[in-house]
C-alpha positions as a Python dict, from the first residue, in 0.01 Angstrom:
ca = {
    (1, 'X'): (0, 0, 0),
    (2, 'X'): (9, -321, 199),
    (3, 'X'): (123, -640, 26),
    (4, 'X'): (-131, -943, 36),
    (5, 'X'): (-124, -1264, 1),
    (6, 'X'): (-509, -1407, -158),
    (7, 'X'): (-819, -1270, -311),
    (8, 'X'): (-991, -1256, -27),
    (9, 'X'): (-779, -972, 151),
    (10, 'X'): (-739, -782, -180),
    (11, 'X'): (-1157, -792, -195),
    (12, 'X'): (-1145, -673, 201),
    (13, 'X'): (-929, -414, 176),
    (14, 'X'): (-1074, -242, -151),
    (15, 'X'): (-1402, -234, 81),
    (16, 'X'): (-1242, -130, 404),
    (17, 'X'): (-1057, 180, 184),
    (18, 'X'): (-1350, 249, -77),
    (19, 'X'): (-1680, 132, 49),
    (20, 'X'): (-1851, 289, -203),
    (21, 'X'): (-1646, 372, -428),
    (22, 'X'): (-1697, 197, -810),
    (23, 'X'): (-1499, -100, -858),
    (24, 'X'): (-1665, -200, -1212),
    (25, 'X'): (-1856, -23, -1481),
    (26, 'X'): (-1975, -133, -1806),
    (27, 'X'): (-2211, -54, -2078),
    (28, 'X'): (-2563, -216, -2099),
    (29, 'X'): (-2788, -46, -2409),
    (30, 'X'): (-2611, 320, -2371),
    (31, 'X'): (-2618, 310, -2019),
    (32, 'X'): (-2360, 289, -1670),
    (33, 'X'): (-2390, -8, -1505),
    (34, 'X'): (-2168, 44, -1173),
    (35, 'X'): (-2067, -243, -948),
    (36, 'X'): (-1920, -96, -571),
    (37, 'X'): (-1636, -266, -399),
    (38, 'X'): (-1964, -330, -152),
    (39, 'X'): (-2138, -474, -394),
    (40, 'X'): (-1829, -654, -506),
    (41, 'X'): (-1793, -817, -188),
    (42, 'X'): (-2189, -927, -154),
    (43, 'X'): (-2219, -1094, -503),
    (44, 'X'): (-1869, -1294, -384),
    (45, 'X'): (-2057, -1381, -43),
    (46, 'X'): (-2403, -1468, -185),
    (47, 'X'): (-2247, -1631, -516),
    (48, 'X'): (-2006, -1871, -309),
    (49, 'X'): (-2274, -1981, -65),
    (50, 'X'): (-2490, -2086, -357),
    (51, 'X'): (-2225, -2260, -507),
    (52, 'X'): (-2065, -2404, -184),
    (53, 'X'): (-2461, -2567, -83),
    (54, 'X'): (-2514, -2679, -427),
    (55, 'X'): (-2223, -2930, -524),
    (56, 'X'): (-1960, -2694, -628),
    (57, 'X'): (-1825, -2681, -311),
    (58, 'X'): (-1413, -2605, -354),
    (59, 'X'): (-1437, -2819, -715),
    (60, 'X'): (-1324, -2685, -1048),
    (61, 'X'): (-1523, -2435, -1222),
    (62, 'X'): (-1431, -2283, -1578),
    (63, 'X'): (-1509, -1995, -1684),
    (64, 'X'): (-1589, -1857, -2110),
    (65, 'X'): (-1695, -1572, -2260),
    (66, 'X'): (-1614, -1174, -2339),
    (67, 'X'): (-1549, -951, -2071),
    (68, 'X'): (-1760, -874, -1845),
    (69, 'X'): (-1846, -873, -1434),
    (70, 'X'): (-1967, -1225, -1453),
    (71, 'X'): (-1644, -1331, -1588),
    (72, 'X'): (-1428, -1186, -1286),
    (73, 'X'): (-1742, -1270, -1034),
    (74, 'X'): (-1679, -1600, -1112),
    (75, 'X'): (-1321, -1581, -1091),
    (76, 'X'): (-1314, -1458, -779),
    (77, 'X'): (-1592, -1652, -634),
    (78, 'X'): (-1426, -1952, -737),
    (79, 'X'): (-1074, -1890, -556),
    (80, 'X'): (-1195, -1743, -248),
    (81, 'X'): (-1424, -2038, -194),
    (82, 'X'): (-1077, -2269, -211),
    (83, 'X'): (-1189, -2388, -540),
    (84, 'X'): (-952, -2373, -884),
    (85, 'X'): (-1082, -2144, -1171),
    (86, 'X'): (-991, -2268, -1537),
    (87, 'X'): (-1021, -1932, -1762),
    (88, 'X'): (-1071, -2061, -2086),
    (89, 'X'): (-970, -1904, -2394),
    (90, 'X'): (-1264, -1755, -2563),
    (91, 'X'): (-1158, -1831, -2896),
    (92, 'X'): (-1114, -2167, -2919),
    (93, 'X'): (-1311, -2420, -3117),
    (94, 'X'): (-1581, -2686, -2933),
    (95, 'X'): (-1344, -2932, -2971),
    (96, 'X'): (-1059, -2774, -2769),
    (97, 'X'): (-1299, -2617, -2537),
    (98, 'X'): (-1388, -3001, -2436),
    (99, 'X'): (-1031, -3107, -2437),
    (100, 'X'): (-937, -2794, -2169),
    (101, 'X'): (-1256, -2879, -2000),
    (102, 'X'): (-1180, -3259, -1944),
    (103, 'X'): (-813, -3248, -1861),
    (104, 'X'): (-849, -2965, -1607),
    (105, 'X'): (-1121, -3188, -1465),
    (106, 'X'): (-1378, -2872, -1459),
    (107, 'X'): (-1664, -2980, -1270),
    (108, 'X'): (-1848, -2660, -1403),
    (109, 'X'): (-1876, -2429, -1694),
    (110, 'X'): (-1985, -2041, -1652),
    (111, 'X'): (-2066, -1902, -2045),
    (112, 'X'): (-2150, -1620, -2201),
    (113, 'X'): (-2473, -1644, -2462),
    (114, 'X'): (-2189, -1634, -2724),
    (115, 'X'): (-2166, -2006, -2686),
    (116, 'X'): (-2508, -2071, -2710),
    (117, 'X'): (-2536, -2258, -3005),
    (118, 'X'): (-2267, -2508, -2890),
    (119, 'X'): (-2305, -2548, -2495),
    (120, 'X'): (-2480, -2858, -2524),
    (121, 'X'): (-2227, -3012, -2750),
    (122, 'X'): (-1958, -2886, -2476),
    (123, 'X'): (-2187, -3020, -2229),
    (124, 'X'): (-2217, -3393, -2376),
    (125, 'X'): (-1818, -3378, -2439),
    (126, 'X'): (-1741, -3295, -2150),
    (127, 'X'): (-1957, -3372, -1861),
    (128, 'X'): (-1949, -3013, -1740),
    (129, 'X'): (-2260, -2856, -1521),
    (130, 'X'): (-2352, -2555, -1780),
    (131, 'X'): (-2436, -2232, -1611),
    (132, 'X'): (-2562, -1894, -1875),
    (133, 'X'): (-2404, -1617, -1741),
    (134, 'X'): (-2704, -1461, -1696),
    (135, 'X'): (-2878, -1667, -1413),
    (136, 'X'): (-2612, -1559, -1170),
    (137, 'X'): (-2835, -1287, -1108),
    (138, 'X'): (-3069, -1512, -946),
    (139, 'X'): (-2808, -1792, -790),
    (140, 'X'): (-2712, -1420, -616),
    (141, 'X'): (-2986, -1445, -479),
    (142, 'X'): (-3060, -1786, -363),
    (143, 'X'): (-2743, -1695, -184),
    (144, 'X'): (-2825, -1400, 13),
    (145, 'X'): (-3136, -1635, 133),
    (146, 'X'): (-2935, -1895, 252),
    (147, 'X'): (-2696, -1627, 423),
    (148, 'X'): (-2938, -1492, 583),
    (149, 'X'): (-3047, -1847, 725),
    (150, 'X'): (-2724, -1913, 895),
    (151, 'X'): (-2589, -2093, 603),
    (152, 'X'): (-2193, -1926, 624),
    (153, 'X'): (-1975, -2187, 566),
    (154, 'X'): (-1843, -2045, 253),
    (155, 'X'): (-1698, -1699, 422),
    (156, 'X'): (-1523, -1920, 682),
    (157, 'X'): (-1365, -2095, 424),
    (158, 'X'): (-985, -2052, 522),
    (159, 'X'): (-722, -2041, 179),
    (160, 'X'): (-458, -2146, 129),
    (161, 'X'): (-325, -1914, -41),
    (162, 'X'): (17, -2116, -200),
    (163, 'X'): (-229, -2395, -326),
    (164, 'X'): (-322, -2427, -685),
    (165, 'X'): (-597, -2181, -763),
    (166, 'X'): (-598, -2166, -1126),
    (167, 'X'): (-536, -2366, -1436),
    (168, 'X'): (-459, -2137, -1722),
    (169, 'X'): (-384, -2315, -2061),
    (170, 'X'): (-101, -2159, -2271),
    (171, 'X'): (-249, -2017, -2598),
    (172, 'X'): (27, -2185, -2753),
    (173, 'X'): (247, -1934, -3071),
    (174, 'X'): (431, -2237, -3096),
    (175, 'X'): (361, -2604, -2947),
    (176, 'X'): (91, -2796, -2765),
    (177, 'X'): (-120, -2600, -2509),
    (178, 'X'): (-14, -2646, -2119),
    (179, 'X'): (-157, -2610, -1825),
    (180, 'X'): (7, -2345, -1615),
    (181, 'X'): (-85, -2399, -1245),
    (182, 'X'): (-86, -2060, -1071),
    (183, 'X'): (-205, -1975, -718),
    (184, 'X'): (-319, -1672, -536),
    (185, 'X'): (3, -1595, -383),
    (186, 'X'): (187, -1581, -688),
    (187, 'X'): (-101, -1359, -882),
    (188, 'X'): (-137, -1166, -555),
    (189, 'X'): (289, -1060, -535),
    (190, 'X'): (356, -1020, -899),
    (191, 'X'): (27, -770, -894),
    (192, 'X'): (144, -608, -558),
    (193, 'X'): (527, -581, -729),
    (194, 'X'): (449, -453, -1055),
    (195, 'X'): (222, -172, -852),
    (196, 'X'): (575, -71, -709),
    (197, 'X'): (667, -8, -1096),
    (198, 'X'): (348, 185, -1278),
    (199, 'X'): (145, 365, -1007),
    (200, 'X'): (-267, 358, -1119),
    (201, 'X'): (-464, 675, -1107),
    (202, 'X'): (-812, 741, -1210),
    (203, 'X'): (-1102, 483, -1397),
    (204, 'X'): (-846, 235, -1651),
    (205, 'X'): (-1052, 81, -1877),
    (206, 'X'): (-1022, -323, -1946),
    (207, 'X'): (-913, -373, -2265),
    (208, 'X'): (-736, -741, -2326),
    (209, 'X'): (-916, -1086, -2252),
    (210, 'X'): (-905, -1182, -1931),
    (211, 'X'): (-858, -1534, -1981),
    (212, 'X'): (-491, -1470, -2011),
    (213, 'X'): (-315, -1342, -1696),
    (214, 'X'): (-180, -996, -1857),
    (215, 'X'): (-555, -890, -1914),
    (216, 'X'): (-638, -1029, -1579),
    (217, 'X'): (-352, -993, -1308),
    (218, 'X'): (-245, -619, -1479),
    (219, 'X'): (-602, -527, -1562),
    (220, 'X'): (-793, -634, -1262),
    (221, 'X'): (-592, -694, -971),
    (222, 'X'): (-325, -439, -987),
    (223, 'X'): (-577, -159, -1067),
    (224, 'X'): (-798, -286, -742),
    (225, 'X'): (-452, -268, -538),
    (226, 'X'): (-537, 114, -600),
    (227, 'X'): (-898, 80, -539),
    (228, 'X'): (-975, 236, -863),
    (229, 'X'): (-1273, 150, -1101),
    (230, 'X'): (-1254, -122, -1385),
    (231, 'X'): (-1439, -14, -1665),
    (232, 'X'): (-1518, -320, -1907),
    (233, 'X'): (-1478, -263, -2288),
    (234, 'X'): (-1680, -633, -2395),
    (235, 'X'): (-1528, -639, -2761),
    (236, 'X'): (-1296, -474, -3032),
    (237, 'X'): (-1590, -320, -3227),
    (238, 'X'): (-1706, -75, -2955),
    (239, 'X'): (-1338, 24, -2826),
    (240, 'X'): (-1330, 357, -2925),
    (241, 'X'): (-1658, 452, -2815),
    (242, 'X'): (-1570, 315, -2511),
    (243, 'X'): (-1322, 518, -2474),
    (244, 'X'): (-1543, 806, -2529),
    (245, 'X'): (-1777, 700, -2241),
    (246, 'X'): (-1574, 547, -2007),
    (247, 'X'): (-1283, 828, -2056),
    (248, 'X'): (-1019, 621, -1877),
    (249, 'X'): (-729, 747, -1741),
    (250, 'X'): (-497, 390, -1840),
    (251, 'X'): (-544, 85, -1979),
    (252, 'X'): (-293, -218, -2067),
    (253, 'X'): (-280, -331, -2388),
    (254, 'X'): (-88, -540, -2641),
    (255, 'X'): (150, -350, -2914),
    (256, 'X'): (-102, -452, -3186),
    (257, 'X'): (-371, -204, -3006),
    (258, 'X'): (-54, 77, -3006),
    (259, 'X'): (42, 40, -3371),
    (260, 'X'): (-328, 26, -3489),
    (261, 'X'): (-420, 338, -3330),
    (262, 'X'): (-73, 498, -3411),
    (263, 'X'): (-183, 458, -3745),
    (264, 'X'): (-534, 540, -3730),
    (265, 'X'): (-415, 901, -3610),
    (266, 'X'): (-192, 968, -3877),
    (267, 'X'): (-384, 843, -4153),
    (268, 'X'): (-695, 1052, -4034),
    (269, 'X'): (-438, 1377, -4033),
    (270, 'X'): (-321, 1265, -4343),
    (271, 'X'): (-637, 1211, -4506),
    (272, 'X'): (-721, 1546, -4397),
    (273, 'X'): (-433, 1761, -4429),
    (274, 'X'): (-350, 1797, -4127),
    (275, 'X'): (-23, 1599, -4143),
    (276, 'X'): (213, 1833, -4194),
    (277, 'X'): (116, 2095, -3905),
    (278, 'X'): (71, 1818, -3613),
    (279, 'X'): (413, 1750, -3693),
    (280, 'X'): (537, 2113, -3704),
    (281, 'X'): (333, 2143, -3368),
    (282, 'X'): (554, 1846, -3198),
    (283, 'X'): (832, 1994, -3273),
    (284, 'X'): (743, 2327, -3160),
    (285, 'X'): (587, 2170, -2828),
    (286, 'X'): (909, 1939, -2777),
    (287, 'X'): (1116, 2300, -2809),
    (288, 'X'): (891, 2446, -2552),
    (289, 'X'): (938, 2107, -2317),
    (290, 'X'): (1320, 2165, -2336),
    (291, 'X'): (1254, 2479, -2162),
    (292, 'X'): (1036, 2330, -1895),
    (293, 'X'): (713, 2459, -2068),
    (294, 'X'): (466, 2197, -2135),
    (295, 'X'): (142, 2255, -2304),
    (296, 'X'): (83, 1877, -2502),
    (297, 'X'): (-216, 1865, -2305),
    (298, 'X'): (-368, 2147, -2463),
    (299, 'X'): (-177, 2184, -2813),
    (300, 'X'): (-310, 1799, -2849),
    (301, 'X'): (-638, 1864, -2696),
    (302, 'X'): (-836, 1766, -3017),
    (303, 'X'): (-627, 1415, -3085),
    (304, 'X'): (-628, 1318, -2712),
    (305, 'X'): (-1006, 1380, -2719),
    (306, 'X'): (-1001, 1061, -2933),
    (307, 'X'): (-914, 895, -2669),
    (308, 'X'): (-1184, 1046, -2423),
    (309, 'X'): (-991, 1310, -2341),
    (310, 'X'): (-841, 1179, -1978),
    (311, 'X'): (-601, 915, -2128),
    (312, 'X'): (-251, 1001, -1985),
    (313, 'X'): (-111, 617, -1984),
    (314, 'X'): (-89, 316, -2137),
    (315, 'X'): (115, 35, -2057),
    (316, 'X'): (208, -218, -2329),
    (317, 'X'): (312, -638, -2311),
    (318, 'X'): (272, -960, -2460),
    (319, 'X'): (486, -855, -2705),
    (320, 'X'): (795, -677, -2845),
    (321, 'X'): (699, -303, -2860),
    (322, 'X'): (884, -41, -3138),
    (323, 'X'): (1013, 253, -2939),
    (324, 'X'): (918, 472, -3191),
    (325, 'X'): (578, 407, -3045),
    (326, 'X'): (715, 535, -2681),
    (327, 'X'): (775, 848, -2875),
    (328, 'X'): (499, 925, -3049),
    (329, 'X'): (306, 901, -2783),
    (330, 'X'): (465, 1128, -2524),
    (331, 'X'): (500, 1375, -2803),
    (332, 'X'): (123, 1414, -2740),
    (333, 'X'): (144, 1353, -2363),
    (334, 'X'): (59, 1024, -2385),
    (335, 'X'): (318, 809, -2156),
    (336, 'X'): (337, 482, -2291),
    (337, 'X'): (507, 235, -2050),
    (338, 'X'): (664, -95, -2198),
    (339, 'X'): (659, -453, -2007),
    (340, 'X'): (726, -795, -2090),
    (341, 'X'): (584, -1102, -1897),
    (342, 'X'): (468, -1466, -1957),
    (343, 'X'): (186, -1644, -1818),
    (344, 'X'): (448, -1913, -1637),
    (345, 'X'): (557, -1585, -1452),
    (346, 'X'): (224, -1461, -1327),
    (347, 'X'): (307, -1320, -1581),
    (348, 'X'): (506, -969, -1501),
    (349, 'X'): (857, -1005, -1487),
    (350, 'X'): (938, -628, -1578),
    (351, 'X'): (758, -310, -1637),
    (352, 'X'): (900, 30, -1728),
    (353, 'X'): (832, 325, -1483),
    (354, 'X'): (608, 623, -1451),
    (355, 'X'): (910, 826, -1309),
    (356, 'X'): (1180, 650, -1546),
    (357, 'X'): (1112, 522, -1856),
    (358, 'X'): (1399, 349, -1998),
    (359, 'X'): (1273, 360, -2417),
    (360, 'X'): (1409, 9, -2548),
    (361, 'X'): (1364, -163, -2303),
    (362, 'X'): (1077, -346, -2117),
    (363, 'X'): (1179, -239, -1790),
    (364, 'X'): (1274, -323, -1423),
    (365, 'X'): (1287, -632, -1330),
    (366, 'X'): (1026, -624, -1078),
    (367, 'X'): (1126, -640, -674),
    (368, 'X'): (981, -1057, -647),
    (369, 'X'): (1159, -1151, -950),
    (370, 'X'): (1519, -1242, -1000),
    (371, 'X'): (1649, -1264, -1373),
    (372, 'X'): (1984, -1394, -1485),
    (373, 'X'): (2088, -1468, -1849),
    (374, 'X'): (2252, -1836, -1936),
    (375, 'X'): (2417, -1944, -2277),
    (376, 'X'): (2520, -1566, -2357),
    (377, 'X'): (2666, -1470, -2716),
    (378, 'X'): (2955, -1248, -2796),
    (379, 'X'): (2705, -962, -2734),
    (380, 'X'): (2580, -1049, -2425),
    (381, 'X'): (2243, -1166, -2570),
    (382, 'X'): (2123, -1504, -2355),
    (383, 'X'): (1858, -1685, -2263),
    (384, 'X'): (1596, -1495, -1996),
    (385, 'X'): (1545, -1701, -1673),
    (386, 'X'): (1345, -1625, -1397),
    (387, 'X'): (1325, -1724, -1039),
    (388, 'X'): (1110, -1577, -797),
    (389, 'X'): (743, -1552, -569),
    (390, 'X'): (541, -1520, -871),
    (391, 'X'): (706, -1851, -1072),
    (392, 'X'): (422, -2134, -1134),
    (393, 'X'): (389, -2402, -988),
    (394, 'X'): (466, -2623, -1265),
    (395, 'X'): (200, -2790, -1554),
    (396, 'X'): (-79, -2957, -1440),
    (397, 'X'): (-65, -3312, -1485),
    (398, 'X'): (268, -3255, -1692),
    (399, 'X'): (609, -3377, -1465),
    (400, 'X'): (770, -3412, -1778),
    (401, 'X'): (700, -3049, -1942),
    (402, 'X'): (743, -2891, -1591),
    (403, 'X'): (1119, -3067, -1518),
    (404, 'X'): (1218, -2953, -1865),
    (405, 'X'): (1104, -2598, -1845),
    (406, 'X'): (1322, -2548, -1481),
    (407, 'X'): (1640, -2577, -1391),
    (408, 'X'): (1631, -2585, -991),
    (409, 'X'): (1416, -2333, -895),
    (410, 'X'): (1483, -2072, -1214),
    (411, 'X'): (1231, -2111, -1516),
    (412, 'X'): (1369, -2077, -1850),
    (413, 'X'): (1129, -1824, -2103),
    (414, 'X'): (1303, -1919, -2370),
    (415, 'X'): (1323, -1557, -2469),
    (416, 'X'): (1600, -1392, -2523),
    (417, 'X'): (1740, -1091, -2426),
    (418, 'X'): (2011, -900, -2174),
    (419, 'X'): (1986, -704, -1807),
    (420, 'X'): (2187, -383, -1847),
    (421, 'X'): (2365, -225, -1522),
    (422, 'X'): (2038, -93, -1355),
    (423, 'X'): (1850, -458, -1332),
    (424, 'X'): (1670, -297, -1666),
    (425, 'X'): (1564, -612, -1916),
    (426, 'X'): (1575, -583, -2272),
    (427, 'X'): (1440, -878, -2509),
    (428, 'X'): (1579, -935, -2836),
    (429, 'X'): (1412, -1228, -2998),
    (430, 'X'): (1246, -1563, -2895),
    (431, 'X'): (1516, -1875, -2899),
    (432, 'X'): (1254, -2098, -3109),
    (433, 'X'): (1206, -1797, -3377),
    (434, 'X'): (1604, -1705, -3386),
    (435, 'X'): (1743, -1832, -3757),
    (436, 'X'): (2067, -1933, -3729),
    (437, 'X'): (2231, -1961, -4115),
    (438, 'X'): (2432, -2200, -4289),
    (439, 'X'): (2737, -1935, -4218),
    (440, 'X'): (2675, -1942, -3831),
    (441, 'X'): (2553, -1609, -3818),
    (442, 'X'): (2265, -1568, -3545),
    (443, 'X'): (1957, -1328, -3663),
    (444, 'X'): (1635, -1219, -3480),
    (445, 'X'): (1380, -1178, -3690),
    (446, 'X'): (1212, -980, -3415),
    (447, 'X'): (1463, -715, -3534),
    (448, 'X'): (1402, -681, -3852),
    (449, 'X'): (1030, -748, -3838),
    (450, 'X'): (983, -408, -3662),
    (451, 'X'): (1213, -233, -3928),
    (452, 'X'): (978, -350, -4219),
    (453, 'X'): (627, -230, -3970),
    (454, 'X'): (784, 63, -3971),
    (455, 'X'): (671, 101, -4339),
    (456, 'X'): (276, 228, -4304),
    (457, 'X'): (232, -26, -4619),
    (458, 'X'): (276, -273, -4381),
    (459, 'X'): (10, -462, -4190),
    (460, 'X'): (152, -733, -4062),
    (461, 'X'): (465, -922, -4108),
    (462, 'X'): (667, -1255, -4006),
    (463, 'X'): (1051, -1307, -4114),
    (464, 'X'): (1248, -1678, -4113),
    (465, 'X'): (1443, -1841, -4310),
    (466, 'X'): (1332, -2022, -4608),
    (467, 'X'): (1648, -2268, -4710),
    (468, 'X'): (1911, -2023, -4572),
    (469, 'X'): (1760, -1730, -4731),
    (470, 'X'): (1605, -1481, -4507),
    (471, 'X'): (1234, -1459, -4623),
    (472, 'X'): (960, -1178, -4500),
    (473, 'X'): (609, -1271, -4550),
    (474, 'X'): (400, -959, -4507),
    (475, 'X'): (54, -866, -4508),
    (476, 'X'): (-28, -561, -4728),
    (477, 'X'): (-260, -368, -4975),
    (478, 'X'): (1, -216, -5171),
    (479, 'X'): (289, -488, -5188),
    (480, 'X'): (483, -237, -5475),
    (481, 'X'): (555, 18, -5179),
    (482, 'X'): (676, -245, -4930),
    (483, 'X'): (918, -364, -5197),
    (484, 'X'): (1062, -31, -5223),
    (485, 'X'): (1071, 43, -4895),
    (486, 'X'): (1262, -314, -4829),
    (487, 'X'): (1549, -232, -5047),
    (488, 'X'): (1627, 112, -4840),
    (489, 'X'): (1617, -127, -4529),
    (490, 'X'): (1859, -385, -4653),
    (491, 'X'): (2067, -120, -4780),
    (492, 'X'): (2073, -16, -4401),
    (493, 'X'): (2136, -383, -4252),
    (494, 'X'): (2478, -582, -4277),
    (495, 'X'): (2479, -815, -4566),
    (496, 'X'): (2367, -1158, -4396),
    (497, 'X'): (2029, -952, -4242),
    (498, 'X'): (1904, -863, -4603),
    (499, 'X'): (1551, -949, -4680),
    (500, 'X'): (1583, -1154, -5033),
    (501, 'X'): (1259, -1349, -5047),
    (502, 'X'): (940, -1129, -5025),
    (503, 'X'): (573, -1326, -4982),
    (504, 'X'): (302, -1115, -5002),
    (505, 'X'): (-66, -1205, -4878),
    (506, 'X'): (-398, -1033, -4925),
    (507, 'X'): (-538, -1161, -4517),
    (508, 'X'): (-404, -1164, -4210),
    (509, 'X'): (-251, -1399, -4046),
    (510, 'X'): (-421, -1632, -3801),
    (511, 'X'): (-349, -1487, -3428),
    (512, 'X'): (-423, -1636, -3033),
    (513, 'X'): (-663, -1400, -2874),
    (514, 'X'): (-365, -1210, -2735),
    (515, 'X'): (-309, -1070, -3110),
    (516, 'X'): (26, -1262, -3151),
    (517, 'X'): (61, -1439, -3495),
    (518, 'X'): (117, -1826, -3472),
    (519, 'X'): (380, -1837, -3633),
    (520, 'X'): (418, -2210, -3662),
    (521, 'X'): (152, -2199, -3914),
    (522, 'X'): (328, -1964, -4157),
    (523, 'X'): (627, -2139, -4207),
    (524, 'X'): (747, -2489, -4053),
}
């Protein structure tokens, strides 16, 4: 695999290598839809002509909406044209749609017909030229015309490709939004260097929004560094029956996707009575493995067939992963493969291996990245900061934010965590979440908020401290059998980690788009 350095030359080389070969698929009324890399590579051409002779030559163009081709048309379009794309979190309200839209200075807005109903109060807010994802069909068009007049300025464009190419705005768990100015070169290594950690085989099906640079760098541009096909899952309520069409061999998602469907197995076994021999049938597989016998594939056949059938691996960030999870899924010869970035990174900084999986961990540190830890404790837990190709280039319009956030040229996450001997990271908490108590002892309520999801009562939990008493407010149906369950955990815990405030709530908790909780709106 040869390293790149911009869009452009990933786009080339997926059509020099795979011509024809399908580089998207998505449903459209029950049936395929397939996009070639040749195809690809024409829409790109005719799309950025149109664009380039009709006043959005190398401006600002944002881009809202589900997944979907037009989204990462667009996207694409945009940067290979020299321009700066602005993904824009689909879930925000009008109001901070505008806001984005203004301070990026978005000349352009690309929408799905979700935002029907609002687009022309975005429009008058903003100032933005408002284009329905559904007449790029025919701007395609106008652009081939123009092509095939002579009109080529746009594929001659040359890139830069260490400039600013994209404005991505933080979804913010805690604190104001920022603008995290990214450009092709640092999307393009920390794609090409997380390939050298999870190798991509077969159709992986697109899972997370791709307004966040997980769902995009992981789930577009790493899986077209193997020339393999995309296939687009548009929303949460037809994911499993995507999975049943598409059949994907991997996808990347987000631990919340993991625990959910975790569940979802056992609770169908349970509810079934099936339970008790699945679990008789791990171990007697796991025996068999020990021996160098392996048969998951076809004592599981039935559960895997859940999942289409071809799903072999899944690779989890965005957020702290239980390794019980890592376990449960090989058991059924699932390999689930744990990372941990942040958009201000690209946003891989690690990813675990297909040939070594360290469980516990979130991985290598990956070959452009260097990690060190600063301001360690008496157990070698520090803050995590990173140096390296795929760093940003700072917050737009934001000296102040951007000089506080670096130190030199390392960037501080503000996670925490420690590097063991083989350059393998482990995270143990966020610095703004760690409760520190009245007695100085340090806790990480990361810790014990995977003990108490451990309990399959348990929806959804957040632990801090409530006036130096460590509180857990947890979202359940049956809040008698979390109580329980509590007490054996404390009775498992040193004294100073015990849970002694339970809140209980009867809805979830208000998330980013990325499933993580805000957590600055459940206790402050």
């Amino acid at each position: 695999m040869k390293n790149l350095n911009n869009f452009r030359e990933l786009v080339n080389m997926c059509v020099a290598q795979k011509p024809d070969g399908v580089a998207f698929r998505w449903m459209d009324q029950s049936q395929f839809v397939d996009k070639t890399y040749n195809d690809f590579q024409s829409d790109i051409d005719a799309l950025g002509t149109y664009f380039y002779y009709n006043g959005l030559k190398k401006t600002r163009i944002a881009v809202i909406g589900e997944n979907s081709y037009a989204w990462i048309l667009t996207y694409f379009t945009t940067v290979i044209g020299g321009g700066v794309i602005v993904p824009v979190d689909r879930d925000l309200k009008v109001n901070a749609i505008i806001n984005v839209l203004k301070d990026s200075g978005a000349k352009a807005l690309i929408y799905t017909d979700s935002y029907n109903d609002i687009i022309d109060e975005i429009k008058k807010g903003s100032g933005v030229k408002a284009i329905n994802t559904h007449e790029l069909d025919g701007l395609i068009e106008e652009g081939k015309n123009l092509l095939e007049k002579g009109k080529t300025k746009y594929t001659e464009i040359k890139i830069d490709d260490k400039a600013m190419s994209t404005i991505i705005y933080t979804s913010g768990t805690t604190g104001k939004p920022k603008g995290v100015m990214l450009s092709q070169y640092n999307i393009m290594q920390n794609s090409f260097a997380a390939a050298q950690n999870v190798k991509i085989y077969g159709t992986s099906m697109l899972v997370l929004p791709i307004h966040h640079t997980f769902g995009f760098t992981a789930g577009v541009v790493a899986v077209m560094l193997f020339c393999e096909t995309i296939a687009i899952n548009k929303n949460l309520r037809t994911f499993m029956s995507d999975m049943q069409a598409f059949k994907p061999e991997n996808m990347f998602v987000v631990p919340m996707f993991i625990e959910s469907i975790h569940k979802k197995i056992w609770k169908t076994l349970s509810d079934t009575n099936r339970a008790t021999a699945v679990k008789a049938l791990i171990a007697t597989s796991n025996s068999l493995r020990k021996i160098g016998i392996d048969k998951r594939k076809v004592m599981f056949k039935q559960i895997l067939q859940t999942f289409g059938g071809n799903l072999n691996t899944i690779i989890s960030g965005g957020a702290a992963l239980d390794p019980i999870y890592v376990k449960a899924f090989d058991d059924i010869g699932i390999t689930l493969l744990n990372g941990y970035g942040i958009t201000e990174c690209s946003p891989i900084v690690a990813v675990n291996c297909n040939n070594h999986n360290k469980v516990g961990s979130v991985g290598l540190v990956l070959p452009c990245m260097n990690v060190k830890i600063i301001n360690e404790d008496e157990n070698g837990n520090g803050e995590i900061c990173v140096a390296g190709e795929s760093v940003m280039l700072g917050y737009y319009n934001n000296k102040k934010a951007t000089a506080e956030a670096f130190e030199g040229d390392w960037f501080n996450t503000e996670d925490l965590g420690y590097l063991d001997e083989d350059n393998y990271l482990y995270i143990t908490g966020r610095k703004k979440n760690l409760i520190i108590l009245n007695n100085g002892k340090n806790i990480y309520p990361e810790e014990i908020e995977e003990l108490i999801l451990r309990i399959p009562a348990a929806i959804e939990v957040v632990v801090y401290s409530e006036n130096d008493v460590i509180t857990a407010e947890i979202y359940t149906e049956d809040p008698a059998a979390v109580q329980l369950a509590i007490r054996k955990i404390n009775r498992s815990l040193p004294i100073y980690k015990h849970v002694k405030r339970l809140k209980f709530r009867s809805d979830e908790f208000e998330k980013t788009s990325t499933k993580k909780i805000k957590r600055t709106l459940v206790h402050t």
